[in-house]
C-alpha positions as CSV (number, residue, x, y, z in Angstrom):
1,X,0.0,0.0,0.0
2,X,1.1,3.7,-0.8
3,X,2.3,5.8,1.8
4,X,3.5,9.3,1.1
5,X,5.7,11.3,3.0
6,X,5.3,12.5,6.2
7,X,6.8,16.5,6.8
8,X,7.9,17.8,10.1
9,X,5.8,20.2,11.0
10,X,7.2,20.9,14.1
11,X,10.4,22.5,12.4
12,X,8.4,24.9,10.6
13,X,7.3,26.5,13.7
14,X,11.3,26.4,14.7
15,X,12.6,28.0,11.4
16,X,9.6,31.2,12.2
17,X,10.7,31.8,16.3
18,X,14.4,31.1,15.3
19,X,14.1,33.6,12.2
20,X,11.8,36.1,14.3
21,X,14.3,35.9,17.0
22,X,17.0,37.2,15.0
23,X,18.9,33.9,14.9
24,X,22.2,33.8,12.2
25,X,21.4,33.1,8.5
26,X,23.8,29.8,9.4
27,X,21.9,28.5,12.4
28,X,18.5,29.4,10.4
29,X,20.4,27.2,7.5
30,X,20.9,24.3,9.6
31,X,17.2,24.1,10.3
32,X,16.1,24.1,6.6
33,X,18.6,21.4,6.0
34,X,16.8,19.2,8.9
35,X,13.5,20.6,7.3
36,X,14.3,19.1,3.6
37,X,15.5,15.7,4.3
38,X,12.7,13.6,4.4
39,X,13.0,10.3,6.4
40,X,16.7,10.5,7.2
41,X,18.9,12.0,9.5
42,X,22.1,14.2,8.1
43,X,24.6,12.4,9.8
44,X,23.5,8.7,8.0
45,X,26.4,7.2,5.7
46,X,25.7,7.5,1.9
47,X,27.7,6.0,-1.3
48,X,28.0,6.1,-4.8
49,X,29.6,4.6,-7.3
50,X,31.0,6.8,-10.5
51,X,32.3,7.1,-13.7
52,X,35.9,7.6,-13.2
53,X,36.4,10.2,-15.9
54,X,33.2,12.0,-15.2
55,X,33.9,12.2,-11.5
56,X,37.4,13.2,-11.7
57,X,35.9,16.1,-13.9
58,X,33.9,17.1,-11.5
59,X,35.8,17.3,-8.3
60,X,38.5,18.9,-10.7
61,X,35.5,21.9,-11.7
62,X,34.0,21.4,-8.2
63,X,30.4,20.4,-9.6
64,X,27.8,18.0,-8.6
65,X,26.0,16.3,-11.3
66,X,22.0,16.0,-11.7
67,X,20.3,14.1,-14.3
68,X,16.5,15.0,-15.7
69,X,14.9,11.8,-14.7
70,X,13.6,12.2,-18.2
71,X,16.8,10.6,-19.3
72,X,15.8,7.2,-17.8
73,X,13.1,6.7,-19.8
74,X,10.4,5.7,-17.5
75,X,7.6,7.4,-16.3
76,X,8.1,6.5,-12.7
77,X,11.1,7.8,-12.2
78,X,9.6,11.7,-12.2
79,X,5.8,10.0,-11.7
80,X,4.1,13.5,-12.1
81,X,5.4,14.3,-15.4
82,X,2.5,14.4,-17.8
83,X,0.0,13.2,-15.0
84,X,-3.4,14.8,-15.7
85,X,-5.5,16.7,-13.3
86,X,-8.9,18.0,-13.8
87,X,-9.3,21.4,-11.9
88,X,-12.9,22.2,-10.1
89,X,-13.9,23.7,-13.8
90,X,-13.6,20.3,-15.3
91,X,-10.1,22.0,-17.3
92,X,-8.1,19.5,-17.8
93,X,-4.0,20.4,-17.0
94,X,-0.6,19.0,-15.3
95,X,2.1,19.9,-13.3
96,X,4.9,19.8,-16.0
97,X,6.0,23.5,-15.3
98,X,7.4,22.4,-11.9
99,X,8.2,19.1,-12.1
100,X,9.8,18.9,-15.6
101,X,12.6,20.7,-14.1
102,X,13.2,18.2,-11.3
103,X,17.2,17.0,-11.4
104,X,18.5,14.4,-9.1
105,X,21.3,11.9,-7.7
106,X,21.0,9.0,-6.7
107,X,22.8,7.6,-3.8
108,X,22.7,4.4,-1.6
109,X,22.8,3.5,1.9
110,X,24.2,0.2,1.2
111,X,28.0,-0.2,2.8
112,X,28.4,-3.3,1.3
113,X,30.6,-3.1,-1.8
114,X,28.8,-5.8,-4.6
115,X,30.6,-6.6,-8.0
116,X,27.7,-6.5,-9.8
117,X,27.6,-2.4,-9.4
118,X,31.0,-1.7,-10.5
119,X,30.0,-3.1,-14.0
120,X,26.4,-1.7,-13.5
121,X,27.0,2.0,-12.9
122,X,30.3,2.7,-15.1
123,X,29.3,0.9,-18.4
124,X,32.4,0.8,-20.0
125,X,34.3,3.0,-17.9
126,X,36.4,2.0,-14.1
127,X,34.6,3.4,-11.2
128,X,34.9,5.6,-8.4
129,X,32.7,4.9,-4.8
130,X,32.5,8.2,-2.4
131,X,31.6,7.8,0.8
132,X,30.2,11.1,2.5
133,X,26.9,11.7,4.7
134,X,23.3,13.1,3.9
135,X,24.4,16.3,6.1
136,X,27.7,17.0,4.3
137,X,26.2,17.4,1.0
138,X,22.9,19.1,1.9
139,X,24.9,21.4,3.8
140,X,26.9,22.1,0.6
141,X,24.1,21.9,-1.9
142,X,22.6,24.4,0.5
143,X,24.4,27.5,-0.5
144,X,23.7,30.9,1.3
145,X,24.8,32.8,-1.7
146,X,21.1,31.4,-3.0
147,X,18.3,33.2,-2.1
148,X,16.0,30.3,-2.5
149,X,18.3,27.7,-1.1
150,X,15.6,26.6,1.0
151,X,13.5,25.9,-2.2
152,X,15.8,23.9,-4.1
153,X,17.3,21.2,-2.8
154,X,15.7,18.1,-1.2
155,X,16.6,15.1,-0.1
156,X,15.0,11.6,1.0
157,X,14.9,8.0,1.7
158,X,12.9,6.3,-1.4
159,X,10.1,3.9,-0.7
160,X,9.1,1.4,-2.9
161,X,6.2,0.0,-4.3
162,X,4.4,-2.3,-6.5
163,X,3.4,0.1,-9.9
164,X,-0.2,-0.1,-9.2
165,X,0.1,1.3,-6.0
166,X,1.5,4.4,-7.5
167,X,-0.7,4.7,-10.5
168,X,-3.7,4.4,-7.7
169,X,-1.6,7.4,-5.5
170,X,-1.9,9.4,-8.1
171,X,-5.6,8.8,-9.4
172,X,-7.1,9.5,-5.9
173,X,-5.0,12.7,-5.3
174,X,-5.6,16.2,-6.4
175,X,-3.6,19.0,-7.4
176,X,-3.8,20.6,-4.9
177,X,-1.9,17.4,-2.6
178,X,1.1,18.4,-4.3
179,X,1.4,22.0,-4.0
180,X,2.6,24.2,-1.2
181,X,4.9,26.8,-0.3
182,X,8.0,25.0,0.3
183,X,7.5,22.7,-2.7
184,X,8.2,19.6,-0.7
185,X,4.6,17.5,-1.9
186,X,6.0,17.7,-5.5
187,X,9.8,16.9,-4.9
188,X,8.7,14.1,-2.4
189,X,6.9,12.4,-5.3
190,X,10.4,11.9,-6.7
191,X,11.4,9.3,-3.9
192,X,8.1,6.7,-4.9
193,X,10.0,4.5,-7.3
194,X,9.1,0.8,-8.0
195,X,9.8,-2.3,-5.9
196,X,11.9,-3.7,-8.6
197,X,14.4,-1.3,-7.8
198,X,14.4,-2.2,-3.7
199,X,17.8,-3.5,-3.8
200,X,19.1,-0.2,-4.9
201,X,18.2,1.0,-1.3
202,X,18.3,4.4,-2.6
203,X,18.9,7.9,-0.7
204,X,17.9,10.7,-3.8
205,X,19.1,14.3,-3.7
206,X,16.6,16.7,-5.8
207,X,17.3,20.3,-7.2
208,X,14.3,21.8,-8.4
209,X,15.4,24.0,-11.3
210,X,13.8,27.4,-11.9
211,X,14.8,28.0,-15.8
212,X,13.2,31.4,-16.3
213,X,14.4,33.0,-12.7
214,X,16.0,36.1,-13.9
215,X,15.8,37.4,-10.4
216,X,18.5,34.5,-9.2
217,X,21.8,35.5,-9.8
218,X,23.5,33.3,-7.8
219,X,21.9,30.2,-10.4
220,X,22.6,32.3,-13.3
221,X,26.4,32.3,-12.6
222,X,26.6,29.0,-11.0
223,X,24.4,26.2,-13.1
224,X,24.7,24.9,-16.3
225,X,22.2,22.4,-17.9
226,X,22.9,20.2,-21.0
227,X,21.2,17.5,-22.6
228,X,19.4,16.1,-19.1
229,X,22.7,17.2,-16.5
230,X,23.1,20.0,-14.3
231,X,25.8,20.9,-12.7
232,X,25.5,22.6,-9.3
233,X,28.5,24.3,-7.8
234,X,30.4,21.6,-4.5
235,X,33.0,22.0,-2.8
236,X,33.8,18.2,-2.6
237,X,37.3,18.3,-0.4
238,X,35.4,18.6,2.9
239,X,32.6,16.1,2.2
240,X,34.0,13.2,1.5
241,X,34.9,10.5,3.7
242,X,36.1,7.9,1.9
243,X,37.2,6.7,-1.7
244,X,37.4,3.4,-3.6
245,X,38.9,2.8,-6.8
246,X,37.3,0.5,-9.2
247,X,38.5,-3.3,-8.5
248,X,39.4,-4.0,-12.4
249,X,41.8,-0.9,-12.1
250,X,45.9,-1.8,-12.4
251,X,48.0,-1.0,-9.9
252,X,49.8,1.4,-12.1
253,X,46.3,3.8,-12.5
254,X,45.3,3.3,-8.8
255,X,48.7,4.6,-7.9
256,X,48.1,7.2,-11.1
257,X,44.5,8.2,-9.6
258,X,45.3,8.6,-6.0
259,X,48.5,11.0,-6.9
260,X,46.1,13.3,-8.6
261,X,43.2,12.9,-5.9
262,X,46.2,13.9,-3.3
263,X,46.9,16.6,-5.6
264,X,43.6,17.9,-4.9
265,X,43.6,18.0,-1.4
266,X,42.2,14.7,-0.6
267,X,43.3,13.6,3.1
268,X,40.6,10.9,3.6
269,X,41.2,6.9,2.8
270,X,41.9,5.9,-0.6
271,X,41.4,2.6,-1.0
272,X,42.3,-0.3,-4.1
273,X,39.0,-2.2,-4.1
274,X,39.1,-6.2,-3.3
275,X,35.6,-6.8,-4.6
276,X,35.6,-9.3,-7.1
């Protein structure tokens, strides 16, 4: 059976005193970041596993990649894209304008390496697996230099379910169950996947992209978007905890890889993967 998402209302209340108060836009931050993870604490252990080349890229240009769940090429990754709703005048409409511009990452909570994933999630590329913690990259993601930082990003444990249990979600709710001021009934829709996916055991970040916010400087600058990937500005020295290098690497590019990781600044664990 369906169950959505459960918000903390209680921190709302927290975020008005604290803000009312006077309390420093960092404290106030802190409190938005407990406010937009949904069903997880920010000091639970995440990992991923990544391209090599494509990673390396990106801690090099200090960018986090999103994809459009578009790019996956099934409805239930984004499952509001393209729903219809009838409003109260029998008009028939859907929430593409927010939700089309839904990008995400996904994580896992798994900490057991498997084989299987190395080959899974690099195609024909080696890997690279981060460990870092929900907090770390919220806290990031989060950037005060964003007006709307507290709009933007979300993140959340994914539930799964059997397909027909979304499809019936979504026929028995209104419009008007997935809008409100934070925009957290929308972007929470993003972590309903299917239950053929449960062994993923997924934790998925969310930046909700506003393309035609001329008023936004900081995203102007700071975010690009091509073909389905956005790149949001990290600063990934501090955040990660550990790293492991691809099992099928040689000894000659693990050595190779963790010179230039070390160039970088990287003080954590870099480890040759056993996992076979």
């Amino acid at each position: 059976m369906f169950k959505p998402k459960k918000f903390d209302k209680e921190i709302k209340l927290e975020i008005n005193k604290q803000t009312f108060r006077g309390a420093s836009a960092q404290e106030i931050k802190k409190l938005y970041i407990k406010q937009n993870c949904f069903d997880v604490d920010e000091d639970f252990p995440v990992y991923r596993i990544f391209e090599l080349p494509n990673q390396l890229a990106d801690i090099r240009n200090s960018k986090f990649s999103l994809v459009n769940p578009a790019v996956y090429k099934d409805r239930y990754e984004n499952p509001l894209l393209n729903w219809v709703f009838t409003d109260e005048n029998g008009e028939s409409f859907t929430l593409n304008g927010i939700v089309e511009n839904y990008y995400v990452s996904p994580w896992t909570y798994d900490e057991v390496e498997n084989p299987f994933s190395w080959v899974l999630y690099t195609r024909n590329n080696m890997g690279i697996r981060i460990k870092t913690t929900v907090g770390k990259i919220m806290n990031e993601m989060l950037n005060l230099y964003n007006p709307f930082y507290m709009l933007q990003f979300h993140t959340g444990k994914v539930d799964y379910f059997d397909k027909e249990d979304i499809d019936k979600w979504l026929a028995e709710s209104q419009y008007t169950d997935f809008l409100d001021s934070l925009g957290q009934m929308s972007v929470s829709s993003l972590m309903a996947l299917r239950n053929k996916f449960s062994d993923e055991k997924e934790i998925r970040f969310a930046f909700s992209h506003i393309p035609d916010d001329k008023d936004n400087q900081y995203i102007i600058d700071n975010v690009s978007i091509k073909d389905g990937i956005c790149k949001h500005p990290i600063q990934w020295r501090p955040i990660i905890d550990e790293i492991v290098l691809d099992p099928r690497i040689s000894n000659e590019l693990f050595e190779e890889t963790e010179h230039q990781l070390r160039k970088y600044g990287f003080t954590c664990d870099i480890k040759h993967s056993t996992c076979r």
